[in-house]
C-alpha positions in Angstrom: 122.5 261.6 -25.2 121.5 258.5 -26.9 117.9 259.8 -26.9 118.5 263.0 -28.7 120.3 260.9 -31.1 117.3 258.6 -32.0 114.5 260.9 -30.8 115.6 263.2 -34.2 115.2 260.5 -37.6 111.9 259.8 -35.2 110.4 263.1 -35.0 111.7 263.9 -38.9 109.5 260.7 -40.0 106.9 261.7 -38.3 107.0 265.1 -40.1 107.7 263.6 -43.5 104.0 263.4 -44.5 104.4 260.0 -45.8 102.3 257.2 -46.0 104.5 255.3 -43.5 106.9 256.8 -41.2 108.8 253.8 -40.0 109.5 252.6 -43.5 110.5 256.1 -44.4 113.0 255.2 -41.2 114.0 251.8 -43.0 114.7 253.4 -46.1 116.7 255.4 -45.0 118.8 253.2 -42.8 118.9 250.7 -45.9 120.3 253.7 -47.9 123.1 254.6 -45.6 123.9 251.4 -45.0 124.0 250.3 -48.6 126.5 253.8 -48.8 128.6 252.9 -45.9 129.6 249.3 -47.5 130.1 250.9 -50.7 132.4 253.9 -49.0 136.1 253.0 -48.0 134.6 251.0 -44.9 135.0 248.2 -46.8 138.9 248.3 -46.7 137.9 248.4 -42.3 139.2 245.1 -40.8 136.3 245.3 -38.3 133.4 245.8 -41.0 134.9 243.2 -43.3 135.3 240.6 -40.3 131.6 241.3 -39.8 130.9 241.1 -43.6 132.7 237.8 -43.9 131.1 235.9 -41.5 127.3 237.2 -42.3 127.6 238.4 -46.0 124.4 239.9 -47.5 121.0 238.2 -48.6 119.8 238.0 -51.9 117.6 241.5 -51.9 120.5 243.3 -50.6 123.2 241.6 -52.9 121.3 242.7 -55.7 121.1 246.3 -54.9 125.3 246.1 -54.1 125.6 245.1 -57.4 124.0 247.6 -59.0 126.3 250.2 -57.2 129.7 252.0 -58.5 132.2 250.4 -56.7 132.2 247.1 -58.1 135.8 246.5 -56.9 134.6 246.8 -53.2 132.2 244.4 -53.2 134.5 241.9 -55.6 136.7 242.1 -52.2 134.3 241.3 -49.7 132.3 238.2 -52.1 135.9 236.9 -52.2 136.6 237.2 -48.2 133.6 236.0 -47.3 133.4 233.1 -50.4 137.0 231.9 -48.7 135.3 231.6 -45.2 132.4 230.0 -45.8 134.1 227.5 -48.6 136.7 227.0 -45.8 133.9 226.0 -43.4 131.8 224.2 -45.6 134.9 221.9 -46.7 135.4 221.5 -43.1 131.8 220.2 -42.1 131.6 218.0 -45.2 135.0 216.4 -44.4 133.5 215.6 -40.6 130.6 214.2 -41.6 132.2 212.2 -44.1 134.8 210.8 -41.1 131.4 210.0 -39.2 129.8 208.0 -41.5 128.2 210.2 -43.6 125.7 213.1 -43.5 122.6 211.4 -42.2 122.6 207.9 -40.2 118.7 208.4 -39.7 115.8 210.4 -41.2 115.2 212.1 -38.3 118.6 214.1 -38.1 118.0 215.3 -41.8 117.0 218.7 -40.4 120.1 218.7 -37.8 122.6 217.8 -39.9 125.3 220.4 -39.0 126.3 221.3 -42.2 122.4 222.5 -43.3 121.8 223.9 -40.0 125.0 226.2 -41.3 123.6 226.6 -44.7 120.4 227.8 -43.9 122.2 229.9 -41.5 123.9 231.8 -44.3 121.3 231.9 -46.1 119.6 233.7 -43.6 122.1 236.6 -42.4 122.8 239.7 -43.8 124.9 242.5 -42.9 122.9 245.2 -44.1 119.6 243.5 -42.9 121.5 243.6 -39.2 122.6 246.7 -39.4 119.0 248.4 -40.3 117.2 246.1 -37.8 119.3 247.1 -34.8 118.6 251.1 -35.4 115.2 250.3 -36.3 114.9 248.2 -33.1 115.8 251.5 -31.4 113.6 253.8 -32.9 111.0 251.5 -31.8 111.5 251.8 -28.6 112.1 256.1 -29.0 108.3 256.1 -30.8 107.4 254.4 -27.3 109.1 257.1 -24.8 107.9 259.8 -26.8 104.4 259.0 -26.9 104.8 258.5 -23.0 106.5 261.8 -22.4 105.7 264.4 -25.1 102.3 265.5 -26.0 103.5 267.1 -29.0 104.8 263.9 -30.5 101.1 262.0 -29.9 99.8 264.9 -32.1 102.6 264.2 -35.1 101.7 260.5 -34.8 97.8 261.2 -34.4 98.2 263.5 -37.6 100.6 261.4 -39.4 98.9 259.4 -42.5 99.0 255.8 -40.4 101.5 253.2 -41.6 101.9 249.9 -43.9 100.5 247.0 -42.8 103.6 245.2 -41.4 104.7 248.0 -39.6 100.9 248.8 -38.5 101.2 244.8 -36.9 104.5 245.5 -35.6 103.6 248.6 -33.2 100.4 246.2 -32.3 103.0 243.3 -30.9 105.5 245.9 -29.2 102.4 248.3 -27.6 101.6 245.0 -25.0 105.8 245.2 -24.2 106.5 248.9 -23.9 103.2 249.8 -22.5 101.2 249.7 -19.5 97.9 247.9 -20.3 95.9 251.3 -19.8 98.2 252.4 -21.9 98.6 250.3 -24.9 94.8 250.5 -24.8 95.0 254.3 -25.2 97.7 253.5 -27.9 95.9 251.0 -29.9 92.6 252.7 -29.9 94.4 255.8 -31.9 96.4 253.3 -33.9 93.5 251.2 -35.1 91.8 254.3 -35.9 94.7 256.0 -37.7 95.2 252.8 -39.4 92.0 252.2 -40.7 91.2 256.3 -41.7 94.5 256.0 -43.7 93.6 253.0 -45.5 90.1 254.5 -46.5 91.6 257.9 -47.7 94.3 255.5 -50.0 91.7 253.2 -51.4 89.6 256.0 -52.0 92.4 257.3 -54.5 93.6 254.3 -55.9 89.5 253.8 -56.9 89.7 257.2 -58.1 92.8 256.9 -60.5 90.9 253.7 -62.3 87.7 255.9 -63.1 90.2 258.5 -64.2 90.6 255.9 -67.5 87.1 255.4 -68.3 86.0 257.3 -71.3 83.4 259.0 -68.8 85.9 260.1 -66.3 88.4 261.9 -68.3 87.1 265.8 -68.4 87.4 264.8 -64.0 89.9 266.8 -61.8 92.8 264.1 -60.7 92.6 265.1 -57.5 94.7 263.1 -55.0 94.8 260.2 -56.8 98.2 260.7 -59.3 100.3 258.4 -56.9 97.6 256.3 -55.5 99.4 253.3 -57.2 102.5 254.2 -55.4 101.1 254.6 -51.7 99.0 252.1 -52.1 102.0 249.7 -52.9 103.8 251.2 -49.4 100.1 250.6 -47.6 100.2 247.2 -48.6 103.6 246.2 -49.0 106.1 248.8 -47.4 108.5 251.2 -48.8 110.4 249.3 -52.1 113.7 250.8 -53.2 
């Protein structure tokens, strides 16, 4: 069943202890997606259509290139380089045959060869790939708080979330939810959110008095990896 199969990397964030469970989700997506396109797939006609027509954004370029199999992605830069320089040529030659790129000021932004370049610029297949599963997990965190009490106790115990992820369960509560409901939700999000971000600030305070003079015979206590979770806190997971 489809909800076994997504209800599992749900419950396993939840349990993961870390500062964020839905960019421990992400990262993880990113990681096996990153894997996948560096694996044989990218000899697959169906991934390499896809790959060709959406190539990757700048973030997720620059981790490709970092990886092993240079060859691979040499293969799909030059398959999708040949269809976008195919289609470019092609738009450039039309507007050239309609008297030129823009006739007026006002079709500046509509010009149909920008309207594809900031199209490019803004698809990725790895970016499409995590955000459809992630899209899915949503919803799962939804149904399980609905149906199982034992998942509102890992979320209610879980250490809260980053703050884009904190904002995105805030927008999807008032879709999933009944209002009753997403008030019940938001009360224990807010709350969880806002403990979470105490108990990390608390740390990171507690790792900067750890370098004055007066300080140093102090225990460490939690406060080793503030820097760390509170760069997740504020920013999300960063591979």
């Amino acid at each position: 069943m489809k909800e076994k199969i997504y209800t599992i990397p749900v419950t396993d964030a939840f349990e993961s202890n870390c500062e964020c469970p839905l960019c421990f989700m992400e990262h993880k997506l990113e990681e096996e997606a990153i894997q996948y396109v560096m694996g044989p797939s990218y000899m697959e006609d169906d991934v390499r259509t896809v790959t060709n027509e959406l190539g990757f954004c700048k973030y997720h370029v620059e981790i490709l290139s970092k990886q092993k199999n240079t060859l691979g992605l040499a293969l799909m830069l030059q398959t999708h380089m040949a269809k976008t320089t195919k289609d470019i040529h092609k738009l450039v030659t039309s507007s050239k045959s309609s008297g030129g790129l823009f006739k007026k000021k006002d079709s500046l932004n509509n010009a149909p060869l920008l309207e594809y370049i900031n199209k490019l610029e803004d698809s990725c297949y790895i970016c499409d790939k995590v955000n459809t599963t992630m899209d899915r997990y949503i919803d799962t965190i939804f149904m399980l708080w609905n149906k199982e009490e034992s998942f509102r106790d890992k979320l209610k115990n879980s250490k809260g979330f980053c703050a884009k992820h904190f904002g995105l369960l805030h927008k999807v509560s008032a879709q999933k939810l009944s209002i009753k409901e997403s008030n019940e939700f938001l009360d224990v999000l807010n709350k969880l959110y806002t403990d979470n971000l105490d108990r990390v600030s608390e740390d990171l305070e507690w790792f900067i008095k750890k370098f004055d003079y007066r300080y140093q015979n102090e225990p460490w206590k939690d406060s080793k990896d503030a820097v760390q979770r509170t760069i997740i806190k504020t920013n999300g997971k960063i591979i």
